[in-house]
VEXFI-255492 format. One record per residue (C-alpha): residue in one letter; x, y, z. Coordinates in steps of 0.2 Angstrom, whole numbers. Layout:
N
+-------+-------+-------+-------+
! zamar !  east ! north !    up !
+-------+-------+-------+-------+
!     A !     X !     Y !     Z !
...
+-------+-------+-------+-------+
END
This chain:
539
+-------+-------+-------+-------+
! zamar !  east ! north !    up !
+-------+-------+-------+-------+
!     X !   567 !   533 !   525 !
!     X !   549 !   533 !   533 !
!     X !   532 !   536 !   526 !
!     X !   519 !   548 !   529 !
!     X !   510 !   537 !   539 !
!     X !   524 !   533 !   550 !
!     X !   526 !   551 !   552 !
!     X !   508 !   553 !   557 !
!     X !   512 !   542 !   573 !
!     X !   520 !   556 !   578 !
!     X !   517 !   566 !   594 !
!     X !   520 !   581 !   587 !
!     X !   508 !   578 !   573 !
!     X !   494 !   574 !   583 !
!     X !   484 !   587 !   575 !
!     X !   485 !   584 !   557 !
!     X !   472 !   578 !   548 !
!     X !   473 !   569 !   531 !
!     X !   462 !   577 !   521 !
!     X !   464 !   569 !   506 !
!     X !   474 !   557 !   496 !
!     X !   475 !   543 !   508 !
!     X !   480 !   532 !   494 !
!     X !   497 !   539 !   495 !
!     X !   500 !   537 !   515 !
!     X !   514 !   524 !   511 !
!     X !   525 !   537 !   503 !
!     X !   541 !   536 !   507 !
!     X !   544 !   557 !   514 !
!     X !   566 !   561 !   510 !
!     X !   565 !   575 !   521 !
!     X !   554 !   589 !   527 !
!     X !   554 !   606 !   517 !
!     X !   547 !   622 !   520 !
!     X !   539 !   630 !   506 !
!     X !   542 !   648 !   502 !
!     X !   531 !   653 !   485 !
!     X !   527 !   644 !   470 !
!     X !   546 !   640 !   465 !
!     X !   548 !   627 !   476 !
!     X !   550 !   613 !   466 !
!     X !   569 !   622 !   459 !
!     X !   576 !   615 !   478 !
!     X !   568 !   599 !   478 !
!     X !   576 !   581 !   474 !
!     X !   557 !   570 !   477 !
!     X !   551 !   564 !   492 !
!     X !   549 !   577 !   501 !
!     X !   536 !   584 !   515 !
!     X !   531 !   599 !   510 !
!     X !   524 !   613 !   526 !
!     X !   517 !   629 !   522 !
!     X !   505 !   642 !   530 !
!     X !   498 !   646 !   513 !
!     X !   508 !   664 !   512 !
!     X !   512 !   667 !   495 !
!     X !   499 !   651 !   491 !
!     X !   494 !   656 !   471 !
!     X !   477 !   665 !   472 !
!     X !   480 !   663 !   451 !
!     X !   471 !   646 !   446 !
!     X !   483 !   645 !   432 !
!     X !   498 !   649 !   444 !
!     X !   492 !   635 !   455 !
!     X !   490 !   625 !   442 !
!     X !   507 !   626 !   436 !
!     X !   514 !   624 !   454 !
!     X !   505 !   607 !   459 !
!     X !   509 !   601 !   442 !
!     X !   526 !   605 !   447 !
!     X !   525 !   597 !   466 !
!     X !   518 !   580 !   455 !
!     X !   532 !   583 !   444 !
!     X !   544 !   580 !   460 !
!     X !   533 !   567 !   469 !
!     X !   533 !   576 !   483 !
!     X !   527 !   563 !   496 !
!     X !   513 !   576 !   504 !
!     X !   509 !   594 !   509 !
!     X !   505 !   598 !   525 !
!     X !   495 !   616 !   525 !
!     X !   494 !   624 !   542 !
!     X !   477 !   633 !   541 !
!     X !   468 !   648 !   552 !
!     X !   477 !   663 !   545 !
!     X !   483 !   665 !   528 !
!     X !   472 !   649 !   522 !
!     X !   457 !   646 !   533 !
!     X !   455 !   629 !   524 !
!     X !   467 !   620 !   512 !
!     X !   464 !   625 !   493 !
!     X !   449 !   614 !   483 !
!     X !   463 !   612 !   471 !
!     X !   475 !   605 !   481 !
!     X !   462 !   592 !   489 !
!     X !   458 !   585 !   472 !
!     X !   476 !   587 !   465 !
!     X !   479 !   573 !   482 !
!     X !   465 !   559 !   477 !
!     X !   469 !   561 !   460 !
!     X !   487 !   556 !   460 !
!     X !   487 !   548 !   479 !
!     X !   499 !   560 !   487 !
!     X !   493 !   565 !   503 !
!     X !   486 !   583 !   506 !
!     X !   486 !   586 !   526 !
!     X !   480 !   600 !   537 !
!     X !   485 !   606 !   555 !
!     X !   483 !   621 !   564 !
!     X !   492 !   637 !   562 !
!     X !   497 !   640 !   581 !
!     X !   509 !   623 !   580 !
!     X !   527 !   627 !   575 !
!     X !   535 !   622 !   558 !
!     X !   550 !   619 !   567 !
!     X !   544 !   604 !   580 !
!     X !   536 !   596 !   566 !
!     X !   550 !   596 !   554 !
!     X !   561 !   593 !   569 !
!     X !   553 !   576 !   575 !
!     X !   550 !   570 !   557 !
!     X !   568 !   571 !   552 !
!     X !   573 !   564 !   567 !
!     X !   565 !   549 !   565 !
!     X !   570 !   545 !   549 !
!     X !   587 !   548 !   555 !
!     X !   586 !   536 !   569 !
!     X !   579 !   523 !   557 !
!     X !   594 !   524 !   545 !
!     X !   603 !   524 !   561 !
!     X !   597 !   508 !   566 !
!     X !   598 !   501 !   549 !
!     X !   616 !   503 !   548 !
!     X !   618 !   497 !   567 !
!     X !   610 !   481 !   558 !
!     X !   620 !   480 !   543 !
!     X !   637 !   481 !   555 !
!     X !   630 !   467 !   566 !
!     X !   627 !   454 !   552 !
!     X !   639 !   447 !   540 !
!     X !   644 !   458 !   526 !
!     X !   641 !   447 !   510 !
!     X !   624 !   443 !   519 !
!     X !   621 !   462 !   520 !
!     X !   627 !   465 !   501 !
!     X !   619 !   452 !   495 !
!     X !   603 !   457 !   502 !
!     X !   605 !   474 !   498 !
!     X !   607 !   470 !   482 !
!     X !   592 !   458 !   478 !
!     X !   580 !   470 !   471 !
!     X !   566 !   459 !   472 !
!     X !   556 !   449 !   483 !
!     X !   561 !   431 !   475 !
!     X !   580 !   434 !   477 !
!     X !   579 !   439 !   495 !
!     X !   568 !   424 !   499 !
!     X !   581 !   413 !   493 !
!     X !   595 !   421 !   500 !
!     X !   587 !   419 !   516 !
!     X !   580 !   401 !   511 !
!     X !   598 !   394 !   509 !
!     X !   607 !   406 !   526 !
!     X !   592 !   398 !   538 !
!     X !   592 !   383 !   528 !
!     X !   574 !   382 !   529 !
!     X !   558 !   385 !   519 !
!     X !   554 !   405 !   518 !
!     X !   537 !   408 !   511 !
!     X !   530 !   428 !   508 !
!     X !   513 !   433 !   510 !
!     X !   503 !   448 !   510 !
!     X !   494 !   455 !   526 !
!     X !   478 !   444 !   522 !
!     X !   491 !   429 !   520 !
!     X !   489 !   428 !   500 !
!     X !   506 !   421 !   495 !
!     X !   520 !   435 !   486 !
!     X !   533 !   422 !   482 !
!     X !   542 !   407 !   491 !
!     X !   558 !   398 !   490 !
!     X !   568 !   383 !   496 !
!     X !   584 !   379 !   500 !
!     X !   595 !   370 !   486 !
!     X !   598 !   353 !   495 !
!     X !   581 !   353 !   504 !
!     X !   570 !   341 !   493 !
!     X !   558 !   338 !   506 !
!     X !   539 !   340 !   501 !
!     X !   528 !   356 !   512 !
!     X !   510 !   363 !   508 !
!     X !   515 !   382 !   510 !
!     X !   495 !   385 !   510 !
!     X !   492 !   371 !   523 !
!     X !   506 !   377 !   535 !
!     X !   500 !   395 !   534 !
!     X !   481 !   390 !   536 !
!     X !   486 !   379 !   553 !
!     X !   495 !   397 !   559 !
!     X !   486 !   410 !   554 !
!     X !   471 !   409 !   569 !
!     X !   489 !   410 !   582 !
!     X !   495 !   422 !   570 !
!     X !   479 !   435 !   570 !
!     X !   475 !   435 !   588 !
!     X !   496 !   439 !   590 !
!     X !   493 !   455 !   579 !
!     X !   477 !   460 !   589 !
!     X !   484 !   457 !   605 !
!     X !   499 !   469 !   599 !
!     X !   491 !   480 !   589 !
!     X !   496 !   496 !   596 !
!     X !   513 !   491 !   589 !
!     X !   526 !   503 !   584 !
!     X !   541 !   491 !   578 !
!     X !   545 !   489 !   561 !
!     X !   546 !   470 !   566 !
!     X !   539 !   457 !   575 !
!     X !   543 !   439 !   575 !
!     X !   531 !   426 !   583 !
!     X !   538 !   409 !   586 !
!     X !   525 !   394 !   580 !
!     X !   528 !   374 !   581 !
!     X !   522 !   364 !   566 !
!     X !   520 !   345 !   564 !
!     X !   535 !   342 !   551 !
!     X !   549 !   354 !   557 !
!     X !   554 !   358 !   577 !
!     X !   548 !   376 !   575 !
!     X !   547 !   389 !   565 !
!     X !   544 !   410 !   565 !
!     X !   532 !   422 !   558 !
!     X !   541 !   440 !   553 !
!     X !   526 !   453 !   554 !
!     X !   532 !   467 !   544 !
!     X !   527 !   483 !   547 !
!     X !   522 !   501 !   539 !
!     X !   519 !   513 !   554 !
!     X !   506 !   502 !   565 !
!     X !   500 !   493 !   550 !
!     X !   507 !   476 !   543 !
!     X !   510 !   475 !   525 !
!     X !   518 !   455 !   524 !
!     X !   521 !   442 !   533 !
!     X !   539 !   432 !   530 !
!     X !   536 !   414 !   536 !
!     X !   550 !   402 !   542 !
!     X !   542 !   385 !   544 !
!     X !   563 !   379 !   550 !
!     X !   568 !   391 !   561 !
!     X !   579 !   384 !   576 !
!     X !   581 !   391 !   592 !
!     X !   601 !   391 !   598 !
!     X !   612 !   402 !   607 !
!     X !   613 !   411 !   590 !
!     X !   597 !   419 !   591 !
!     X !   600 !   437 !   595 !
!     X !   611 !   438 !   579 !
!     X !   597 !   430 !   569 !
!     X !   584 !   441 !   574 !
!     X !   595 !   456 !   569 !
!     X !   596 !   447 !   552 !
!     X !   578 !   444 !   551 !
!     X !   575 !   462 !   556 !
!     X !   586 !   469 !   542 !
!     X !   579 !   456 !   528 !
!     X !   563 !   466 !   533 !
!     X !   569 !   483 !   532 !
!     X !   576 !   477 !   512 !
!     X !   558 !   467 !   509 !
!     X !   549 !   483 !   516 !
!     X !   559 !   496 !   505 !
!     X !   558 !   486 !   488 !
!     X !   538 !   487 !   494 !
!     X !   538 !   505 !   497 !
!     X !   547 !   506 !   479 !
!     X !   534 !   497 !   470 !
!     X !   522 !   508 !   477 !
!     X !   533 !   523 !   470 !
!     X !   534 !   514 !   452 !
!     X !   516 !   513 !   452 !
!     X !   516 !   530 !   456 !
!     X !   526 !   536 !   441 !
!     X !   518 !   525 !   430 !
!     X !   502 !   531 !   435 !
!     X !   509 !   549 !   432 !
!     X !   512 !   545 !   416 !
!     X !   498 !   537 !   411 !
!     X !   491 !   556 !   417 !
!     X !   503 !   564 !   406 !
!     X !   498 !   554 !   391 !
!     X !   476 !   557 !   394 !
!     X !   484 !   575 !   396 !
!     X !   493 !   576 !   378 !
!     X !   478 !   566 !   369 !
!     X !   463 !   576 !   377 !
!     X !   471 !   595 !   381 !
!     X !   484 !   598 !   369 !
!     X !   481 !   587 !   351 !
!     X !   491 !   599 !   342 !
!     X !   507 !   592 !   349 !
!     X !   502 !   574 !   355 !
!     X !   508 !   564 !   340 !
!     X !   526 !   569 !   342 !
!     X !   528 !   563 !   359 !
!     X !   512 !   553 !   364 !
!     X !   519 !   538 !   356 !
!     X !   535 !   537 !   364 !
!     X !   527 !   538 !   381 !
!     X !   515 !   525 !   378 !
!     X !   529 !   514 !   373 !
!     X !   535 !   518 !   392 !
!     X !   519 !   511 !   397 !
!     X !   522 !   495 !   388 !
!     X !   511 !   499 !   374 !
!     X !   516 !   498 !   358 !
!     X !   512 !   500 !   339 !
!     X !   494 !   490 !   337 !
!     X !   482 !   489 !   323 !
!     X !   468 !   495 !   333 !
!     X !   466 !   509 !   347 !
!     X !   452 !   512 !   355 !
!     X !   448 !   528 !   371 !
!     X !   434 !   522 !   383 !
!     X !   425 !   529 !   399 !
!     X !   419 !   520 !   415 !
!     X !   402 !   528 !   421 !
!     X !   399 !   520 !   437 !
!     X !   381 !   525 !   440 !
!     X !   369 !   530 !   425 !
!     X !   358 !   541 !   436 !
!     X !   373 !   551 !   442 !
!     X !   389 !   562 !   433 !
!     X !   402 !   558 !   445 !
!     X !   405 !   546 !   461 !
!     X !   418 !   547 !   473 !
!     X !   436 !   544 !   474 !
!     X !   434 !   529 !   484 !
!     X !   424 !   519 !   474 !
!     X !   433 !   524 !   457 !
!     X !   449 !   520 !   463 !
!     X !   442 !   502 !   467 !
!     X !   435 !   499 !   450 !
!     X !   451 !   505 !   443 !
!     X !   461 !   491 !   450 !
!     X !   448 !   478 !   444 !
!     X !   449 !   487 !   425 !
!     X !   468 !   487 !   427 !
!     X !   469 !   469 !   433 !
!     X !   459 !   463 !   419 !
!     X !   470 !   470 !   407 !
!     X !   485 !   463 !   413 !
!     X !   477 !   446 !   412 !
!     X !   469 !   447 !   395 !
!     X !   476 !   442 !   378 !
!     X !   478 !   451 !   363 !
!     X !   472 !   467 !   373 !
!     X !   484 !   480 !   380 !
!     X !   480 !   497 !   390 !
!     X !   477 !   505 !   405 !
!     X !   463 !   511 !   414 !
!     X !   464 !   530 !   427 !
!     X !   457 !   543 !   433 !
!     X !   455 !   558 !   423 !
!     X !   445 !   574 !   427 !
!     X !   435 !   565 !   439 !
!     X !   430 !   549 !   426 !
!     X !   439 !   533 !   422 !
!     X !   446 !   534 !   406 !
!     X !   452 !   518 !   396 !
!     X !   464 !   518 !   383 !
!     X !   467 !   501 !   373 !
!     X !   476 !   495 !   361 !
!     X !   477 !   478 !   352 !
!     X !   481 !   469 !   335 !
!     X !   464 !   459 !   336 !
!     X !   452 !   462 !   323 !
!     X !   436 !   474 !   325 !
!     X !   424 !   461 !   331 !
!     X !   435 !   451 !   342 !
!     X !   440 !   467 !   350 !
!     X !   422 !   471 !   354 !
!     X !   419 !   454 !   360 !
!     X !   433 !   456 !   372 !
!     X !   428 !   473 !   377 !
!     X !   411 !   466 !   382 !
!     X !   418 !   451 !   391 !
!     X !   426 !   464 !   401 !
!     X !   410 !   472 !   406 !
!     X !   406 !   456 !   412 !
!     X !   419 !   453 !   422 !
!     X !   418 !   470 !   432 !
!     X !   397 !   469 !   432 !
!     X !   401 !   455 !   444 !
!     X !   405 !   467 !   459 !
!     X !   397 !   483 !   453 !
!     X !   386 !   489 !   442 !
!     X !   392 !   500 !   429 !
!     X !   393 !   506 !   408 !
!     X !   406 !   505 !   398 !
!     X !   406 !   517 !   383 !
!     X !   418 !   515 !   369 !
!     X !   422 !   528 !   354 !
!     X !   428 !   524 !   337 !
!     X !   441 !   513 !   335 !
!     X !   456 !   522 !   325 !
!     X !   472 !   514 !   317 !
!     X !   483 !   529 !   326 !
!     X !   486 !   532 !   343 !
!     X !   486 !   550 !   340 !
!     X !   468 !   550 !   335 !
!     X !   462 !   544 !   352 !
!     X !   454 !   560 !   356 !
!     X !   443 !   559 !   342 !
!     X !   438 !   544 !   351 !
!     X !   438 !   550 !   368 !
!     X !   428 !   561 !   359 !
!     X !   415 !   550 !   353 !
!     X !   416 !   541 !   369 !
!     X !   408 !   557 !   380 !
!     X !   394 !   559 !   363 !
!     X !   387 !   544 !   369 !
!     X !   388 !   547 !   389 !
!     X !   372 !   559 !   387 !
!     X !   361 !   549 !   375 !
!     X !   366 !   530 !   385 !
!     X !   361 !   538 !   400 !
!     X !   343 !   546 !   392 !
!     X !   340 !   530 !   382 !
!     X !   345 !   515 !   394 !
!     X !   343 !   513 !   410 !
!     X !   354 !   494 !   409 !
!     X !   374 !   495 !   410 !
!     X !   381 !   489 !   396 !
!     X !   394 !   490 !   384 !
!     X !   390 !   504 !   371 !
!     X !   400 !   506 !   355 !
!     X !   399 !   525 !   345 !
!     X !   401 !   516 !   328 !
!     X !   382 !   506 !   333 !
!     X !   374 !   522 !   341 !
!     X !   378 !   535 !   326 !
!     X !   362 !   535 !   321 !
!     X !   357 !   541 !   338 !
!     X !   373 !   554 !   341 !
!     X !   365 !   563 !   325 !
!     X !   350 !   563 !   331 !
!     X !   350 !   567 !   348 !
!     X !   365 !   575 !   351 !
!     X !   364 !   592 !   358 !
!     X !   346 !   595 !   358 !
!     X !   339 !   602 !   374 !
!     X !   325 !   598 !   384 !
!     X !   311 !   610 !   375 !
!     X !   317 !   606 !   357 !
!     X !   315 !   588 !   364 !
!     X !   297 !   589 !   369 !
!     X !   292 !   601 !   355 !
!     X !   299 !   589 !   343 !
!     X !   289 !   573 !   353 !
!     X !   274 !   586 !   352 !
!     X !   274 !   589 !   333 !
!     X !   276 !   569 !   330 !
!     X !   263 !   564 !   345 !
!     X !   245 !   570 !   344 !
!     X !   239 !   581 !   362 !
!     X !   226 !   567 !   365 !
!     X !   242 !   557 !   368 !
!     X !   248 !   568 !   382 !
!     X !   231 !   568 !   391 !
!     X !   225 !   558 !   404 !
!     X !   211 !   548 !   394 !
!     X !   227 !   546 !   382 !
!     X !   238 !   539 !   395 !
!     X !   231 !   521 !   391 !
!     X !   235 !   522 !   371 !
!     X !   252 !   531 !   374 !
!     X !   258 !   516 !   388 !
!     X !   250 !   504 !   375 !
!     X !   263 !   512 !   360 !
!     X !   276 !   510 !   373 !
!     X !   274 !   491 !   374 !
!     X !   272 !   489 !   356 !
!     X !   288 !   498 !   353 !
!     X !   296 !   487 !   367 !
!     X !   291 !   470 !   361 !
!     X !   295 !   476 !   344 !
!     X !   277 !   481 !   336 !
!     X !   273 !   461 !   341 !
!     X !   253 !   461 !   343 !
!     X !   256 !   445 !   353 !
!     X !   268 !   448 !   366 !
!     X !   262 !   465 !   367 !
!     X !   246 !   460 !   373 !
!     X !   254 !   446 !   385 !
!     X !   266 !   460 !   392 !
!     X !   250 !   471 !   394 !
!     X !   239 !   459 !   400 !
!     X !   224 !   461 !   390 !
!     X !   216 !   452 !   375 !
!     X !   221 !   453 !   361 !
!     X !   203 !   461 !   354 !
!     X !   207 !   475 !   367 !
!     X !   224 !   478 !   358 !
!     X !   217 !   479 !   341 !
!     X !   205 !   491 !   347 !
!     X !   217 !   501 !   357 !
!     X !   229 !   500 !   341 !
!     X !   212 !   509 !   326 !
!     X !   213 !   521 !   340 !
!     X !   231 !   526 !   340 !
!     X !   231 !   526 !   321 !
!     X !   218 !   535 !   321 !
!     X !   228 !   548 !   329 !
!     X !   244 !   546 !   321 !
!     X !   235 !   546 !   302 !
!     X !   247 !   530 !   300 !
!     X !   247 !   514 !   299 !
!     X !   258 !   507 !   311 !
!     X !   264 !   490 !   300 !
!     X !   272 !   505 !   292 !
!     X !   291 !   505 !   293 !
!     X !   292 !   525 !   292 !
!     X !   278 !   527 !   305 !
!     X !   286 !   514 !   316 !
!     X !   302 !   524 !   315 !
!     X !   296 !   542 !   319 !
!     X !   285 !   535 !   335 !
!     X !   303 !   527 !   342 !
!     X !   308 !   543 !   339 !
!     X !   297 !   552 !   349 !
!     X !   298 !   539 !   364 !
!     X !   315 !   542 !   364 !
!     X !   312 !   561 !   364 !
!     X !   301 !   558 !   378 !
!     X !   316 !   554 !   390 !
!     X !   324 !   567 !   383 !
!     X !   313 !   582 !   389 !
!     X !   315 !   578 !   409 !
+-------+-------+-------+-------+
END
């Protein structure tokens, strides 16, 4: 198979252009398809790329809906619309179905023919199974079979570890190591991070010099201090390298055009079970949609099958479960895909690494959406919630609100629930990230919930005399601001004000004055933080 990004490469898709979801470029495309109306997804088998002129595309929203849903269903590995007659521009609906589950939407004019882009497509995946089997004949069988049959990254190092006899490291592009092995009667002592380190300046300036590189390989021959030479396997997606396979042992005999075939197709096999990773992330993540989909947009028949696919997702039966949202920046009701995607790696990484916490973190209706589990009690769970805004405060800034925590999975959209209840009033009342909890902020829901701007500032008005609001007010309704701050503290009140503290107590007859209360008074103190908070209620 190729991806779409191979595909791209393509002379006869010079003209597409990816218009969205270029998360999912390394999709692996089957086969190409042409679609002919919104029953498409009968004739498919996944993996497909998908062509249409938008004839027949559904004009319906539901109907459009349900066919997208349907395409995801599939894994389709992209849908190529061909645009200047029956769709002048692809649909708004596809172009967020494509960001949101990473599966490219692409566009190219109507006026270049289905059948030389579904032709050159095919034929290259052809000519790489081709070339794959002309591999697999050339090299020993049980080599082939065993590498074939590694299914993961460890295995095939070690298969090639103990053929070459030598060390085989695997790293990502940015050289971060995958795994390593060594060969069974090799005890000898090696720094894999050293030996990569004393390479990677050769290494880099070999990829830029070759950077317009096609070739789903290229090996690079290196001389080390403790062994004769060794070799560098660039592996390949389209024109982008994805790993590096390192052999630190390599010897150079009259062997070497057989070798090179094998290192070739143990590229092909490590290339593959990383384009298969990339699919299983894919799934997963489609399930994790599925499940936000149950919880949030069809309660009623959620606790008969939400469980079963959370325990797909590896999370079982807890004590505690808990529905949280991710907003990004407090000033603004969305961000872009880009950046959301990035912090949904970073939540998603932290949660694989954390104890006693289980969940997953995606994108859902344009938000990050959190669901945890865990058998820790309450206040450890919070504390560990908090230590995860911590963690992802240090590259961005951003809030974390949680809704109530609930002993059912099921019931995580009344927490979800609780959790967009405190979006509104978070983002009136604090202008600091944090991480807000529903059950702290009730008092607030109730009070503030729902309330519009003009209830807001008649309410402040009836609570707050007019002199208030007036520019010879201004000084006495900043100075009740800073007492309300620093917690009605005369002291650090006039220290934050920078006056004296006769000035404050003078300032302070003439506020209760106004008010007709007595501001050491707990009811008086409560109904002026009221009308504060009102006060960033009404813009």
């Amino acid at each position: 198979m190729i991806t779409v990004e191979e595909s791209l490469s393509l002379s006869e898709l010079s003209s597409v252009t990816v218009r969205s979801g270029q998360g999912g470029l390394s999709r692996r495309v089957s086969w190409t398809h042409v679609m002919g109306g919104n029953k498409i997804a009968h004739f498919l088998e996944g993996g497909e790329l998908l062509l249409t002129s938008g004839k027949g595309w559904p004009n319906n929203p539901v109907l459009e809906e349900d066919l997208l849903q349907s395409l995801l269903n599939h894994q389709v590995s992209g849908i190529i619309f061909a645009t200047g007659h029956y769709l002048m521009d692809c649909p708004p609906a596809a172009i967020d179905f494509g960001d949101n589950h990473s599966i490219p939407i692409l566009e190219m004019p109507f006026d270049v023919p289905f059948v030389k882009v579904t032709k050159a497509i095919n034929q290259l995946i052809m000519n790489k199974q081709f070339r794959k089997n002309e591999l697999m004949n050339s090299i020993s069988p049980d080599l082939t079979e065993d590498l074939k049959s590694s299914g993961n990254y460890k295995e095939t190092c070690r298969i090639l570890a103990s053929y070459f006899n030598s060390p085989v490291i695997l790293t990502t592009s940015d050289q971060k190591i995958l795994t390593q092995a060594i060969p069974d009667d090799n005890h000898s002592k090696f720094n894999p991070l050293l030996l990569i380190k004393n390479w990677s300046d050769k290494l880099d300036h070999s990829i830029s010099q070759d950077n317009s590189s096609k070739q789903a390989t290229q090996i690079i021959y290196f001389t080390n201090p403790e062994f004769q030479s060794g070799v560098a396997v660039l592996l390949y997606i389209g024109t982008d390298v994805w790993g590096i396979l390192w052999l630190p042992n390599f010897e150079k005999d009259g062997e070497q055009a057989k070798e090179f075939k094998i290192l070739e197709y143990t590229s092909s096999v490590l290339t593959d079970l990383y384009l298969k990773q990339k699919e299983i992330a894919a799934k997963l993540k489609l399930t994790q949609f599925e499940v936000l989909e149950l919880l949030f947009e069809k309660s009623e028949i959620a606790s008969s099958i939400v469980e079963g696919k959370l325990n797909n997702l590896g999370l079982k039966r807890s004590k505690q479960w808990i529905t949280g949202i991710v907003i990004t920046d407090l000033n603004r009701q969305s961000s872009d895909a880009q950046k959301l995607s990035s912090i949904r790696e970073k939540c998603q990484s932290w949660l694989n690494d954390s104890e006693g916490i289980d969940g997953f973190c995606q994108i859902y209706q344009q938000q990050l959406v959190l669901i945890i589990s865990s058998d820790l009690d309450i206040l450890q769970l919070k504390d560990n919630l908090k230590k995860m805004h911590m963690y992802l405060k240090q590259t961005t800034s951003l809030t974390l609100l949680f809704g109530g925590i609930k002993t059912e999975c099921h019931s995580l959209n009344q927490s979800y629930d609780d959790a967009k209840s405190l979006s509104s009033i978070v983002r009136t009342l604090y202008s600091e990230g944090g991480a807000y909890f529903s059950d702290e902020l009730r008092r607030e829901i109730l009070l503030y919930q729902g309330i519009t701007p003009e209830q807001a500032n008649e309410l402040r008005r009836a609570i707050l005399p007019n002199e208030f609001f007036s520019q010879r007010g201004e000084i006495l309704y900043d100075t009740l601001k800073s007492l309300v701050i620093n917690d009605f503290n005369r002291e650090k009140t006039a220290e934050a004000l920078h006056i004296h503290r006769n000035t404050l107590r003078y300032r302070i007859e003439k506020i209760e004055e106004l008010l007709q209360c007595r501001l050491t008074s707990s009811r008086c103190q409560f109904w002026v933080q009221v009308a504060l908070d009102l006060g960033a209620l009404t813009s």
